[in-house]
C-alpha positions as CSV (number, residue, x, y, z in Angstrom):
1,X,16.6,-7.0,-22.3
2,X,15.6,-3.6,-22.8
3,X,12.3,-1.4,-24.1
4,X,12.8,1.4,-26.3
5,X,10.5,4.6,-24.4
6,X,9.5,7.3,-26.9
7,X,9.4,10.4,-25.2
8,X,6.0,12.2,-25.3
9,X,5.9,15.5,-22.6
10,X,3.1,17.3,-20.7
11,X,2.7,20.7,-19.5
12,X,0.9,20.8,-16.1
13,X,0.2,24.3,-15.3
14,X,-1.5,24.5,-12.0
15,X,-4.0,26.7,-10.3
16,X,-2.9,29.8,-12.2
17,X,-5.9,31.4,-10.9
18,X,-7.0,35.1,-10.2
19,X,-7.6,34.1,-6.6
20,X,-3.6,32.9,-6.6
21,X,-2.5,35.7,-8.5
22,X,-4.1,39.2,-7.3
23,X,-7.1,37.7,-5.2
24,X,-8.4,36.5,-1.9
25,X,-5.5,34.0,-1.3
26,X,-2.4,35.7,-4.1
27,X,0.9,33.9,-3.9
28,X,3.6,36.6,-3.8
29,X,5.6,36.4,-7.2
30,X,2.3,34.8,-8.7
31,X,2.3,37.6,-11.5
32,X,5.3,36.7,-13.2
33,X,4.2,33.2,-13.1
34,X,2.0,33.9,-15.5
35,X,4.5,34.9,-18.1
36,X,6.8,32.0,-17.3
37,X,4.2,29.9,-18.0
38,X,2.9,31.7,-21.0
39,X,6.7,31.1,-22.5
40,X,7.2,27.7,-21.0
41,X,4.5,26.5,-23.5
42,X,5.9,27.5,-26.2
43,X,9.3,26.6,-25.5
44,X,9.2,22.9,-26.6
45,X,7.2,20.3,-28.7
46,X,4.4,19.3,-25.8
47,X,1.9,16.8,-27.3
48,X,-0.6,17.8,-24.4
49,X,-1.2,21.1,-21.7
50,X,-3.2,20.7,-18.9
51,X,-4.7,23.8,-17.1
52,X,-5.5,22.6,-13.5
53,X,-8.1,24.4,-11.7
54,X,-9.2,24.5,-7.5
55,X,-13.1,24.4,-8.1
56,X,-14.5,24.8,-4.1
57,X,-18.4,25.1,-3.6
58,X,-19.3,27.6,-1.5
59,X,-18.9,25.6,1.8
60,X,-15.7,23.8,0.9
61,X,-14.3,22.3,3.9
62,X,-10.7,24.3,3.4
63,X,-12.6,27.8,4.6
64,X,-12.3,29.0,7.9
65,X,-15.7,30.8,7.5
66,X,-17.5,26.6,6.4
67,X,-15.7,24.8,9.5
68,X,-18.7,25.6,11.4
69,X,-20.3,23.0,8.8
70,X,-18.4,20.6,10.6
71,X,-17.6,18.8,13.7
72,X,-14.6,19.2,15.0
73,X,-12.8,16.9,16.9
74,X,-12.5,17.1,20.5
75,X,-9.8,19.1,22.1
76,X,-10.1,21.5,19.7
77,X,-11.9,25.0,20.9
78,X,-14.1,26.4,18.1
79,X,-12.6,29.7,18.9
80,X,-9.1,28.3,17.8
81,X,-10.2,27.9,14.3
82,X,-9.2,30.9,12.6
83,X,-7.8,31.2,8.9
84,X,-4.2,29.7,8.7
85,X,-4.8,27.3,11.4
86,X,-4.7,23.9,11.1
87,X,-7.5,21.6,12.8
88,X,-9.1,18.0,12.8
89,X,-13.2,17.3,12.3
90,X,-14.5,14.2,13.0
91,X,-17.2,14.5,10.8
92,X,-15.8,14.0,8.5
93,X,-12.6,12.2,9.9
94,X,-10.3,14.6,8.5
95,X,-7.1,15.4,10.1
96,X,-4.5,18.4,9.7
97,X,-6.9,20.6,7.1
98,X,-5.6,24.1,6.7
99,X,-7.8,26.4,6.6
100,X,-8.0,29.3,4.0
101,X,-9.6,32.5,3.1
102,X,-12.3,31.2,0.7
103,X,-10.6,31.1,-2.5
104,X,-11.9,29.7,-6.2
105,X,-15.8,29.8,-5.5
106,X,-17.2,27.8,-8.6
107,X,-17.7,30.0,-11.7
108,X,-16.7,32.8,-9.5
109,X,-14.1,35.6,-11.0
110,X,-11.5,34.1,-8.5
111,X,-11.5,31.1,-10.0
112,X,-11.2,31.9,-13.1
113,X,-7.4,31.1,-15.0
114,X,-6.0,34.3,-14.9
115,X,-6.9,36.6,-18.2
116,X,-3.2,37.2,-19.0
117,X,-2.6,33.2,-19.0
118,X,-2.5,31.8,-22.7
119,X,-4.8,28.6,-23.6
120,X,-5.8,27.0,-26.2
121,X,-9.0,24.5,-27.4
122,X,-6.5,21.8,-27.3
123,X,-5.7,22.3,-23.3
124,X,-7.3,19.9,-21.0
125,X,-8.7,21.5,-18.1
126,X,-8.8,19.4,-15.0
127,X,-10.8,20.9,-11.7
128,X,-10.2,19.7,-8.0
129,X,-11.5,20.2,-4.7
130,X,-14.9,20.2,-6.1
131,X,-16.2,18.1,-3.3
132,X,-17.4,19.9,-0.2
133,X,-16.0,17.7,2.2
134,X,-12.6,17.0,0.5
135,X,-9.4,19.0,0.5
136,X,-7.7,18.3,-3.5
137,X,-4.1,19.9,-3.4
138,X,-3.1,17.4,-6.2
139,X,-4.1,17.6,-9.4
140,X,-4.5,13.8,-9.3
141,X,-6.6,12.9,-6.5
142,X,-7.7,14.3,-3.3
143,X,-5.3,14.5,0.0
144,X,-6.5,11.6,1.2
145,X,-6.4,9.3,-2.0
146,X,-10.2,8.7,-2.3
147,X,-11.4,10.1,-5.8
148,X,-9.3,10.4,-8.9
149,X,-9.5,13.2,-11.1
150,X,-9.4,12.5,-14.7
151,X,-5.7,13.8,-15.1
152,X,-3.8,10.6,-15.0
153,X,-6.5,8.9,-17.2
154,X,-6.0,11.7,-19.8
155,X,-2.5,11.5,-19.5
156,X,-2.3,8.1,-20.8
157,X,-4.5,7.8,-23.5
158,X,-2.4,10.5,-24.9
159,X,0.9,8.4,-24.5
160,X,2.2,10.7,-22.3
161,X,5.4,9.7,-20.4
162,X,7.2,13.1,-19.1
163,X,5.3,15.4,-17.1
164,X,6.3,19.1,-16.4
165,X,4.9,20.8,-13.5
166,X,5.1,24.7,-13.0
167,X,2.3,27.4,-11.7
168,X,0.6,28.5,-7.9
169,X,1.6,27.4,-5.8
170,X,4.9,26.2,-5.4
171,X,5.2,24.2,-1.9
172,X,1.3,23.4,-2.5
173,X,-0.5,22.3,-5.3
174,X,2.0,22.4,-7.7
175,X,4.3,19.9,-5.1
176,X,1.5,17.7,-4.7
177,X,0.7,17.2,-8.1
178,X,4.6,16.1,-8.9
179,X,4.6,14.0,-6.0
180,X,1.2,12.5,-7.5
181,X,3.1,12.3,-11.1
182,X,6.3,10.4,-10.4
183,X,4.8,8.2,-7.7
184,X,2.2,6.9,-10.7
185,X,5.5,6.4,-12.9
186,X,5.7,9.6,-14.8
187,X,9.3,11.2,-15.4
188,X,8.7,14.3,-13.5
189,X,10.1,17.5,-13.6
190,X,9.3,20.3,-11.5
191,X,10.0,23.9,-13.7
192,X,11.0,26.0,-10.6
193,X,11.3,29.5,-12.3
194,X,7.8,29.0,-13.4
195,X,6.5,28.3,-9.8
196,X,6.1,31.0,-7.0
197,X,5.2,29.9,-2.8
198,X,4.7,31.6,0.0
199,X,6.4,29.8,2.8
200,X,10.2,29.3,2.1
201,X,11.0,26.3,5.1
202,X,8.1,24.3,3.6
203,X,9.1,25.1,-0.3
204,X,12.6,23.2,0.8
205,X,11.3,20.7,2.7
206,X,9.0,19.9,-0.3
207,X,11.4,20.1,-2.7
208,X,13.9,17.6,-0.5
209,X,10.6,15.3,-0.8
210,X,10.3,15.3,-4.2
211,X,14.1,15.0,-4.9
212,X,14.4,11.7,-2.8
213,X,11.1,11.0,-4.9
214,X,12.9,11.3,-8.1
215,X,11.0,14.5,-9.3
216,X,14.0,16.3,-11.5
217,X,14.1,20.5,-10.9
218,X,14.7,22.5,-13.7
219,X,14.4,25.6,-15.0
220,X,12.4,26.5,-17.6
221,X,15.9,27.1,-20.2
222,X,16.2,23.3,-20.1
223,X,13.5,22.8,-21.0
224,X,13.9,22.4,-24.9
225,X,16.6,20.1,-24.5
226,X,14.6,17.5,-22.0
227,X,11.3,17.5,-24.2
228,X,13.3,16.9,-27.5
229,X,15.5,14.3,-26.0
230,X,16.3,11.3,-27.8
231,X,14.3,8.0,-26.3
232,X,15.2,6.2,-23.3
233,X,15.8,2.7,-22.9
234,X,14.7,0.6,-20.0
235,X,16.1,-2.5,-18.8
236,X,13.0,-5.2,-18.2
237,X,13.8,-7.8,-16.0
């Protein structure tokens, strides 16, 4: 027996951010990923585009200049703690947090999208890593798999059944978030000339991830051709 699967595709544009771009924590490359992006959405049919936004309060638990907010756990010398570091608090039980320049202050400049990134009153904006105490990389759910966003929720309502990843930054947010997508059953895709990261070991190491995952990497000329693909058909058991 088989199920007919009408396609319907989603842009996910992620953290394309002034902070990411030209600010306090800017992705080399993150310039022309605004561009990319800008033609990637107007390269095929979507029926939906997300904007994804990192949305820290002032103390978020991802700055080097808040972990003294927290307790860390012990072994761990306060004056190790420096940006770019990576440390465990016990309150709260948090293990392996990087910590970062602050970045995407709430209705700060930083986190604004970046001016030169197209939108429109049709885009669903989702925010993350609005809770203090919680590091959001995906655009799903938090690291540790507590608190949803409302992405996958919007998603389906809108019928949505392919998912297209691209923005800042590459071995980060934008990894997270298609490792989020396929493992909730979304085809995923993963737009790589639309994506810019800083640290090229961990970009192929992520991208092996994904691959075993079954996220698909494309680039953005192929586009076209995936979103107006003709249906698929499942087997059901």
């Amino acid at each position: 027996m088989t199920e007919t699967v009408h396609r319907k595709a989603a842009l996910i544009i992620v953290d394309v951010q002034n902070d990411f771009v030209s600010g306090s924590l800017a992705v080399p490359g993150g310039e022309k990923v605004v561009q990319a992006c800008n033609d990637l959405r107007h390269c095929a049919p979507f029926s939906k585009v997300i904007l994804t936004q990192d949305w820290h309060p002032p103390d978020h638990i991802s700055f080097a200049s808040s972990s003294g907010n927290y307790v860390l756990c012990d072994g761990v010398q306060r004056e190790d703690v420096r940006e770019f570091s990576t440390v465990s608090f016990s309150t709260p039980a948090l293990s392996g947090v990087t910590l970062y320049p602050q970045h995407c202050i709430q209705d700060t400049p930083g986190a604004a999208l970046h001016p030169q990134l197209e939108s429109s009153s049709q885009d669903v904006v989702v925010r993350k890593g609005t809770n203090a105490e919680r590091e959001a990389y995906s655009a799903f759910s938090d690291n540790q798999q507590v608190a949803n966003t409302h992405l996958e929720s919007t998603l389906r309502e809108n019928g949505i059944t392919d998912v297209f990843c691209c923005g800042l930054a590459y071995e980060i947010c934008v990894a997270w978030t298609a490792r989020d997508a396929v493992r909730r059953g979304f085809a995923t895709y993963f737009v790589e000339n639309a994506a810019a990261g800083v640290d090229m070991q961990q970009m192929s190491a992520m991208k092996e991830e994904l691959v075993t995952l079954g996220v698909q990497f494309v680039a953005s000329s192929q586009v076209p051709q995936l979103v107006n693909a003709s249906p698929r058909h499942l087997k059901i058991s």
